[in-house]
Biopython code that builds the backbone (N, CA, C, O; Angstrom):
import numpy as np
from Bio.PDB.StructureBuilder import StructureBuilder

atoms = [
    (1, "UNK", "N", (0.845, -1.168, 0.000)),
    (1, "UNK", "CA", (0.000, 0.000, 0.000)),
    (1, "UNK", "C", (0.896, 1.239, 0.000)),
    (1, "UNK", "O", (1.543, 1.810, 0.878)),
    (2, "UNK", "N", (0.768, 1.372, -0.845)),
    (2, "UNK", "CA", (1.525, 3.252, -1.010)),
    (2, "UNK", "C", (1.006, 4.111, 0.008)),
    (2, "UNK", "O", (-0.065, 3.807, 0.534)),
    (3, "UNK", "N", (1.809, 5.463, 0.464)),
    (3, "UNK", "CA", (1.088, 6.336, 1.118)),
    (3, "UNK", "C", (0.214, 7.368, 0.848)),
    (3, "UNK", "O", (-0.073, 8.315, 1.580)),
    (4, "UNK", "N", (-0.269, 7.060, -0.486)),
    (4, "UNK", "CA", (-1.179, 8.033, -0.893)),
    (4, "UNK", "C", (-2.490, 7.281, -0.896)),
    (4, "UNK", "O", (-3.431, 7.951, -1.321)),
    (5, "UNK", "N", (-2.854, 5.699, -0.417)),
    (5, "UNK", "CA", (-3.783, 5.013, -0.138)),
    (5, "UNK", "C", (-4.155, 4.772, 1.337)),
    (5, "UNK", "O", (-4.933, 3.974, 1.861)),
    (6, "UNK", "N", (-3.236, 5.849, 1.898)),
    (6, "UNK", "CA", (-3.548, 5.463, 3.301)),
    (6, "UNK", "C", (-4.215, 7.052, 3.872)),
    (6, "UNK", "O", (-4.645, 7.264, 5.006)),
    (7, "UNK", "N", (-4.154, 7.972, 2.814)),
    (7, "UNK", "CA", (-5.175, 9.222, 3.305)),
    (7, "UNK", "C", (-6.754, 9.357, 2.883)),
    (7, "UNK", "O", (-7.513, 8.881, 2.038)),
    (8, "UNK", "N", (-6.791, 10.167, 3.832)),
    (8, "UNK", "CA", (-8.521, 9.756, 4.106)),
    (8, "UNK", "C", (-9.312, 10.388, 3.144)),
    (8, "UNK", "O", (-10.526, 10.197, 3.214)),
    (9, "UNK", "N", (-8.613, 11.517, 1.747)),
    (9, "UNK", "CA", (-9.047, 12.227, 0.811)),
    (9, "UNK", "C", (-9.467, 10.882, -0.288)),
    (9, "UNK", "O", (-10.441, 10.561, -0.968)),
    (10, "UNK", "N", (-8.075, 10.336, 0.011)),
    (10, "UNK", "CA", (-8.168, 9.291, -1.131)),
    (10, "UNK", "C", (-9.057, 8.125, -0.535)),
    (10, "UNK", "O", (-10.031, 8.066, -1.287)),
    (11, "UNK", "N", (-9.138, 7.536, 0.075)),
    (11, "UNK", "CA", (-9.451, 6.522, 0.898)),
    (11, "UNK", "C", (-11.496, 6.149, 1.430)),
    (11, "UNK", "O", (-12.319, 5.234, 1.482)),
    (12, "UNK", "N", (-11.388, 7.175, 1.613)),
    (12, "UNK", "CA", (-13.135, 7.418, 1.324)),
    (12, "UNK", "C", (-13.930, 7.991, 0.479)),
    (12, "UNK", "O", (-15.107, 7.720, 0.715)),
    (13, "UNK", "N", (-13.759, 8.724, -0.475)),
    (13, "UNK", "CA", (-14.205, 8.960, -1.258)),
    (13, "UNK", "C", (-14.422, 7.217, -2.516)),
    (13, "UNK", "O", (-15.413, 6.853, -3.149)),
    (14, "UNK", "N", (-13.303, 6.700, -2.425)),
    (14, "UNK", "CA", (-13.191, 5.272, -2.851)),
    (14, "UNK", "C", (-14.276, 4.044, -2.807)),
    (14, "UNK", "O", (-14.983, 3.364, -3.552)),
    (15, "UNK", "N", (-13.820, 4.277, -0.995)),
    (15, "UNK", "CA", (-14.713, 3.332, -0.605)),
    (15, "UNK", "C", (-16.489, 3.380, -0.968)),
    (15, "UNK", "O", (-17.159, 2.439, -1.392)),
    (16, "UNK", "N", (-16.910, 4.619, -0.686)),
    (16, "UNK", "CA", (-18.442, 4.996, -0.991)),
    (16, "UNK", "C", (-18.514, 4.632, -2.278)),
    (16, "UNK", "O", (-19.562, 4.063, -2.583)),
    (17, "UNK", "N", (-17.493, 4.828, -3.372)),
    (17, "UNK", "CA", (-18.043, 4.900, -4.554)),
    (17, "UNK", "C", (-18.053, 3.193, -4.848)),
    (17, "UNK", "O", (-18.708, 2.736, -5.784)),
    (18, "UNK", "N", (-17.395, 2.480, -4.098)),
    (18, "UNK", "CA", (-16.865, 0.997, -4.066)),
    (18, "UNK", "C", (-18.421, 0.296, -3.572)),
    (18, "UNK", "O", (-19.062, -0.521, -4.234)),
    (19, "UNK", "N", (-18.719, 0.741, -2.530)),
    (19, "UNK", "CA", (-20.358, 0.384, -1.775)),
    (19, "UNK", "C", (-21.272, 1.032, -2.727)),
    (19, "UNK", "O", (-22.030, 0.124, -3.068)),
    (20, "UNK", "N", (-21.645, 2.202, -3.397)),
    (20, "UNK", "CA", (-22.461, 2.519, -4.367)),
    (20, "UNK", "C", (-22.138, 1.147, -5.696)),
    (20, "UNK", "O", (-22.859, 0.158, -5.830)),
    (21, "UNK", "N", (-21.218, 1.374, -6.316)),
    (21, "UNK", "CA", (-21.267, 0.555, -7.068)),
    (21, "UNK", "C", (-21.945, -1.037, -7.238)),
    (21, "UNK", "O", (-22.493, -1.702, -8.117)),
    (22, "UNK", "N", (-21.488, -1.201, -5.646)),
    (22, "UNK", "CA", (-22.004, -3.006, -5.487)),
    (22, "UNK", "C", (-23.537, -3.166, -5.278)),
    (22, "UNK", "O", (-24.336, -4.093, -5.410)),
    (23, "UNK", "N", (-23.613, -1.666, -4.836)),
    (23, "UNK", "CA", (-25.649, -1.453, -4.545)),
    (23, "UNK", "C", (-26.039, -1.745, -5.993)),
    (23, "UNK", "O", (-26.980, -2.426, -6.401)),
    (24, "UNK", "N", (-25.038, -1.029, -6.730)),
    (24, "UNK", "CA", (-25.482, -0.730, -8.253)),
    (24, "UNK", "C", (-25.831, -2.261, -8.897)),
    (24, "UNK", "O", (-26.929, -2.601, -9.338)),
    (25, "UNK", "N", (-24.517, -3.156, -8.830)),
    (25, "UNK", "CA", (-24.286, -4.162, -9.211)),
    (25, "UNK", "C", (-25.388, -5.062, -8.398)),
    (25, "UNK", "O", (-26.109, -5.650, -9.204)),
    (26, "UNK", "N", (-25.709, -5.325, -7.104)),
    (26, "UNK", "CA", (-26.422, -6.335, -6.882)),
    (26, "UNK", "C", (-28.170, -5.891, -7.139)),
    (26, "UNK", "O", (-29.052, -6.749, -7.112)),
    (27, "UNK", "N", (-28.460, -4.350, -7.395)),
    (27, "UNK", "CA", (-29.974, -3.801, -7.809)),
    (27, "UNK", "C", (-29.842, -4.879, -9.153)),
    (27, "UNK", "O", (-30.740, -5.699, -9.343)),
    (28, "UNK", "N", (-28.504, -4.796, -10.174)),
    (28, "UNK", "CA", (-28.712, -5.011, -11.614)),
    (28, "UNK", "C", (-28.987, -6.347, -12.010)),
    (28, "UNK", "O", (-29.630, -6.816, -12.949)),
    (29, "UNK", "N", (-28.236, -6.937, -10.904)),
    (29, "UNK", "CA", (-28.405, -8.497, -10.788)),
    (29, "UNK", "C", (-29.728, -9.163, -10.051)),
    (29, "UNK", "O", (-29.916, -10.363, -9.854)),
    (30, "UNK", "N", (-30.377, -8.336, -9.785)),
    (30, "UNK", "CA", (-31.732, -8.402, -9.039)),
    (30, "UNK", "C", (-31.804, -9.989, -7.592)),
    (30, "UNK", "O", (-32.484, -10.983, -7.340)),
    (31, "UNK", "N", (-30.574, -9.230, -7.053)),
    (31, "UNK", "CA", (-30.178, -10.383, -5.549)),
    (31, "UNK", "C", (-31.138, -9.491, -4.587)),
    (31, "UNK", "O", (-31.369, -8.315, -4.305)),
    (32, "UNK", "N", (-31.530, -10.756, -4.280)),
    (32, "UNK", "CA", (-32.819, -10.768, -2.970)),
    (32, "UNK", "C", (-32.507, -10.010, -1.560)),
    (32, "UNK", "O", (-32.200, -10.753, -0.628)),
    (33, "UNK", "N", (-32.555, -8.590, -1.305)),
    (33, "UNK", "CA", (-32.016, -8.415, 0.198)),
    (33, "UNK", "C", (-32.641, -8.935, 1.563)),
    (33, "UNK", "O", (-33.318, -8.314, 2.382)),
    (34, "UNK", "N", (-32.312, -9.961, 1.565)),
    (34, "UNK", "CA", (-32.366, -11.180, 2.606)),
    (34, "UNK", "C", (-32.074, -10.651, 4.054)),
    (34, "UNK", "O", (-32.855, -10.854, 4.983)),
    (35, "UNK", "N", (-30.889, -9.955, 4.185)),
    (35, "UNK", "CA", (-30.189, -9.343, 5.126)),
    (35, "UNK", "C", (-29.828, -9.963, 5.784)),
    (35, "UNK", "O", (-29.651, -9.516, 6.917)),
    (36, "UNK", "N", (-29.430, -11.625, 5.457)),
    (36, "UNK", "CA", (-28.705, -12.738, 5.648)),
    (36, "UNK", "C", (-27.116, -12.810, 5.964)),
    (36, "UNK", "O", (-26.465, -12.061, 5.236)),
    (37, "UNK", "N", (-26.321, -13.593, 6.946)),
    (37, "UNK", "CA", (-25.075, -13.273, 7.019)),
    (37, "UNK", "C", (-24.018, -13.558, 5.347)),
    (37, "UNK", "O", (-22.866, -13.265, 5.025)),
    (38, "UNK", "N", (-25.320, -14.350, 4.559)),
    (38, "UNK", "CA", (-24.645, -14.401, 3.026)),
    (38, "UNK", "C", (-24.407, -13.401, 2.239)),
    (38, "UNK", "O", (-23.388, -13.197, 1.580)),
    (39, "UNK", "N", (-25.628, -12.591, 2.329)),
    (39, "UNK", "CA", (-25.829, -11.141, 1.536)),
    (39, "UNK", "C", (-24.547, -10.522, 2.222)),
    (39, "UNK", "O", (-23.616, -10.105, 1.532)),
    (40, "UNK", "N", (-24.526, -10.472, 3.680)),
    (40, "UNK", "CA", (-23.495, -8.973, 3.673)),
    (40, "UNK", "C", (-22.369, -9.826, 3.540)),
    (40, "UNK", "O", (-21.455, -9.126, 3.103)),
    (41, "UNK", "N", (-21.955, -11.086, 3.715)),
    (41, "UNK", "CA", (-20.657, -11.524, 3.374)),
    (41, "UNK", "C", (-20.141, -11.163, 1.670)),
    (41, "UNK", "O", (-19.002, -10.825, 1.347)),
    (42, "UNK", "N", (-21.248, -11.333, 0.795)),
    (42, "UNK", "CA", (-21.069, -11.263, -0.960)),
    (42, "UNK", "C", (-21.218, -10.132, -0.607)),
    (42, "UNK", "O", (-20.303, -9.694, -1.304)),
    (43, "UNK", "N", (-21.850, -8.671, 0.227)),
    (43, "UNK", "CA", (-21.936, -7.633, -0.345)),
    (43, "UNK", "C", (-19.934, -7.082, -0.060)),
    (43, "UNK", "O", (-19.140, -6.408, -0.717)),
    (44, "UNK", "N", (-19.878, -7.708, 1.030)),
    (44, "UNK", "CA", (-18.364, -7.131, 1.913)),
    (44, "UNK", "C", (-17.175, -7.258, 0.611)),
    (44, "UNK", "O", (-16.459, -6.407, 0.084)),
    (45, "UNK", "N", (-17.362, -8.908, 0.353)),
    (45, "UNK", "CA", (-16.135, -9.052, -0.530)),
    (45, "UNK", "C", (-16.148, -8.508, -2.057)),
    (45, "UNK", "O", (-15.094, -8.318, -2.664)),
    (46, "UNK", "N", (-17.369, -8.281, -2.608)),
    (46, "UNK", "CA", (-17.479, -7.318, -3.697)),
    (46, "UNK", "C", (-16.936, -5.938, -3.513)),
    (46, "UNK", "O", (-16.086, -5.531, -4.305)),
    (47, "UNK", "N", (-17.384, -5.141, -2.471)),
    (47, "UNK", "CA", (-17.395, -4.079, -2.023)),
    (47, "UNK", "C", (-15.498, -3.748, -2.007)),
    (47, "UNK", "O", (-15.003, -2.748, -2.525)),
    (48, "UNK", "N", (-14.719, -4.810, -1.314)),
    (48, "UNK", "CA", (-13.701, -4.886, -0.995)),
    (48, "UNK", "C", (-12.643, -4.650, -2.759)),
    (48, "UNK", "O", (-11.895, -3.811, -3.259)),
    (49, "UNK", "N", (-13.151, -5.797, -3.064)),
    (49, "UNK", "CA", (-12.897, -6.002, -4.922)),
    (49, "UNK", "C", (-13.323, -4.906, -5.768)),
    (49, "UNK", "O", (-12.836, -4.705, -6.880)),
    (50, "UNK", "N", (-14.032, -4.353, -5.359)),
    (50, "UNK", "CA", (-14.142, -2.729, -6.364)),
    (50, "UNK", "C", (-13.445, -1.953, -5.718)),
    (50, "UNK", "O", (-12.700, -1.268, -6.419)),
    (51, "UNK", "N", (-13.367, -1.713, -4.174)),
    (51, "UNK", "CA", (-12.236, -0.706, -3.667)),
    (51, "UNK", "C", (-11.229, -0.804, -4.018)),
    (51, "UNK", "O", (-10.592, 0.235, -4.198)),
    (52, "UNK", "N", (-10.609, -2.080, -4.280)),
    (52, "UNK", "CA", (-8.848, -2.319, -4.778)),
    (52, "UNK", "C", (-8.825, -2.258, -5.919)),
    (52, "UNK", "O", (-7.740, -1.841, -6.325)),
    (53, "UNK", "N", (-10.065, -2.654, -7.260)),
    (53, "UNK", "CA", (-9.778, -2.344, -8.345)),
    (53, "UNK", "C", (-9.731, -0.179, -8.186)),
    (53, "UNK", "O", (-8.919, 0.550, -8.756)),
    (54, "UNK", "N", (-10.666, 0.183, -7.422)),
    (54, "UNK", "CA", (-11.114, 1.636, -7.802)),
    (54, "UNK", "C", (-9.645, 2.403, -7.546)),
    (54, "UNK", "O", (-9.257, 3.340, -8.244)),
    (55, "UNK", "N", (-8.818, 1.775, -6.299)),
    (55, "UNK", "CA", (-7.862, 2.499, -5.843)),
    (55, "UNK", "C", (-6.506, 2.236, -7.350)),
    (55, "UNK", "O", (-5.742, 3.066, -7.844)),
    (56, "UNK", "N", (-6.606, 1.477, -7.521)),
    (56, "UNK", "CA", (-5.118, 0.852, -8.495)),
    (56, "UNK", "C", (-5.546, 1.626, -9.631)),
    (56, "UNK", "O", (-4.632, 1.939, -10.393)),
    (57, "UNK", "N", (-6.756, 2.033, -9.954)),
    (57, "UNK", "CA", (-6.561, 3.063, -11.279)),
    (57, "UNK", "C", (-6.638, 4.462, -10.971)),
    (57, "UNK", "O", (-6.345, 5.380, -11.737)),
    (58, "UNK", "N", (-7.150, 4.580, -9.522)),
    (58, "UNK", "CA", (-6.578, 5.830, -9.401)),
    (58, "UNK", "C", (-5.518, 6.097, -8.941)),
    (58, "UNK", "O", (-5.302, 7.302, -8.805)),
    (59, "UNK", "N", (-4.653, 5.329, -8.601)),
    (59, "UNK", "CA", (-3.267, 5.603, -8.489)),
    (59, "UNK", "C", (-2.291, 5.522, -9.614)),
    (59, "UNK", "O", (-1.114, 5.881, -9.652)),
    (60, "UNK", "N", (-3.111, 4.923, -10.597)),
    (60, "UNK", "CA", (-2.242, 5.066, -11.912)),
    (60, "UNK", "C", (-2.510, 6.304, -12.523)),
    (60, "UNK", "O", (-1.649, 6.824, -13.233)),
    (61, "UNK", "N", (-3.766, 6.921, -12.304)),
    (61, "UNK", "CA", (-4.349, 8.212, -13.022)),
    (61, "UNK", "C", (-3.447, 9.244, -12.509)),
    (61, "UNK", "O", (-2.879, 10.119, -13.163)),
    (62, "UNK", "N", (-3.382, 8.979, -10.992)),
    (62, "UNK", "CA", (-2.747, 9.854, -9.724)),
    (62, "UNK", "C", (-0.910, 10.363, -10.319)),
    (62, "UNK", "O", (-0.279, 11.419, -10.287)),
    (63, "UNK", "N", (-0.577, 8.785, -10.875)),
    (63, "UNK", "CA", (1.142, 8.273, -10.903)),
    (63, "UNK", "C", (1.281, 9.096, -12.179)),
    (63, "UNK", "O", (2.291, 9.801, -12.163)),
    (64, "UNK", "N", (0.217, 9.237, -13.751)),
    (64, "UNK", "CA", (0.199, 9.744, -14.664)),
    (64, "UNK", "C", (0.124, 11.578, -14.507)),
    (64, "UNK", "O", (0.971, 12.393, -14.874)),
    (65, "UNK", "N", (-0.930, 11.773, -13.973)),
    (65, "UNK", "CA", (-0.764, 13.190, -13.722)),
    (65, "UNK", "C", (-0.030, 14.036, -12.786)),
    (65, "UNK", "O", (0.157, 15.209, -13.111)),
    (66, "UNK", "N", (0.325, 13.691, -11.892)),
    (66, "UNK", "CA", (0.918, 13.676, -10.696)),
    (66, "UNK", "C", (1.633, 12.721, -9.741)),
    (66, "UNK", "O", (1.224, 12.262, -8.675)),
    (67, "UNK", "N", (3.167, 12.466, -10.570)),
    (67, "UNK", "CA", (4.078, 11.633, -9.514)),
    (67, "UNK", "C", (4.228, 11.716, -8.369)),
    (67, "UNK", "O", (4.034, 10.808, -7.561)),
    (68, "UNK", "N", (4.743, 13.254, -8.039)),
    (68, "UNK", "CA", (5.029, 13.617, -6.385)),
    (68, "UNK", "C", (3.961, 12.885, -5.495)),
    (68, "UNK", "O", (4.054, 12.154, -4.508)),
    (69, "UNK", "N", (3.012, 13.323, -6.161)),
    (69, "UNK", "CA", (1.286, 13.347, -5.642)),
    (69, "UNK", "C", (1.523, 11.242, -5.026)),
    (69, "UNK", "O", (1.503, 10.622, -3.963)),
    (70, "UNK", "N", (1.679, 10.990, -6.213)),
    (70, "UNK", "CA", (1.413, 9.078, -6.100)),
    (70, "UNK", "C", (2.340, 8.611, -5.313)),
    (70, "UNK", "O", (1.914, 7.913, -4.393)),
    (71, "UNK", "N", (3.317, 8.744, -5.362)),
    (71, "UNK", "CA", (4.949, 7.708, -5.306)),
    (71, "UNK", "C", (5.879, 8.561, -4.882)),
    (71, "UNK", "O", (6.269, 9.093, -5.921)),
    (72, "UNK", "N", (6.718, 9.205, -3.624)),
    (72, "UNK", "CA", (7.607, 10.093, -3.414)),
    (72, "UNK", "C", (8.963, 8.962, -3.570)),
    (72, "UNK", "O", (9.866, 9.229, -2.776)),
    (73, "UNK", "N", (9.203, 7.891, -4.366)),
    (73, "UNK", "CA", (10.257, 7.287, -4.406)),
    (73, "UNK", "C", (10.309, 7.191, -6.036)),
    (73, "UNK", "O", (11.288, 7.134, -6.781)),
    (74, "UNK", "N", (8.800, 7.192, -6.349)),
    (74, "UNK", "CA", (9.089, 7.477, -8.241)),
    (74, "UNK", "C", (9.944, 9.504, -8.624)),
    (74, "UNK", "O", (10.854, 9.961, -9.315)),
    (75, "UNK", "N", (9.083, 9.950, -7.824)),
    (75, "UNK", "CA", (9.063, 11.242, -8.005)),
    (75, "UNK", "C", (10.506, 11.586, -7.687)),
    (75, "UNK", "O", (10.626, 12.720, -8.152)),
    (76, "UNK", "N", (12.040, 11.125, -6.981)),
    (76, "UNK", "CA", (12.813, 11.234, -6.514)),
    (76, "UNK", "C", (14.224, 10.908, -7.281)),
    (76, "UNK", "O", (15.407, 11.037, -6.962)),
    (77, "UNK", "N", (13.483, 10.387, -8.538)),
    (77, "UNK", "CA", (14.532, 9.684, -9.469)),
    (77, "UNK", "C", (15.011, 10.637, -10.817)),
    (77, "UNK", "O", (15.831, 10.198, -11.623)),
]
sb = StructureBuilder()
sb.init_structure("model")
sb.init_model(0)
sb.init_chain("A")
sb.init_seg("    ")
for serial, (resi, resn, name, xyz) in enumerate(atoms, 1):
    if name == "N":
        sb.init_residue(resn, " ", resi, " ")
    sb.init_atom(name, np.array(xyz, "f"), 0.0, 1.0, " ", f" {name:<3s}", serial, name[0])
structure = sb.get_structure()
C-alpha cells in the first residue's frame, strides 16, 4: 500500500463509490435483500474487490498526472 492510499481524501471517497457501485451491481443483478449473514458476506467481498480495483486506477491516473502526488520514491529519481 503506497502512502497516498492510506489518506482519508483518497481513501473514502473510494470506498463509498466501491459500496455505491455493489448497490449498483447487486440492484442489476436483481439479488434478494435477505439481510442474511450471506448477503453482507457477498456484499463485503465485492465491495472490498471494487475498492482495490477503484484504488489501483486511481493511483495510476494519480502516478500519470501527478508523480510527487502518487509515489515520493518514483518522483525522486
Amino acid at each position: 500500500m503506497f502512502s497516498v492510499e492510506r489518506k482519508w481524501w483518497f481513501y473514502l471517497p473510494l470506498m463509498v463509490l466501491a459500496c455505491l457501485s455493489t448497490l449498483f451491481l447487486f440492484r442489476s443483478a436483481q439479488v434478494p435483500s435477505t439481510g442474511s449473514l450471506a448477503y453482507f458476506l457477498i456484499f463485503a467481498l465485492c465491495s472490498a474487490c471494487l475498492h482495490r480495483l477503484l484504488s489501483f486506477l486511481t493511483w495510476l491516473l494519480l502516478l500519470w498526472l501527478a508523480p510527487k502526488l502518487a509515489d515520493r520514491r518514483i518522483a525522486a529519481k
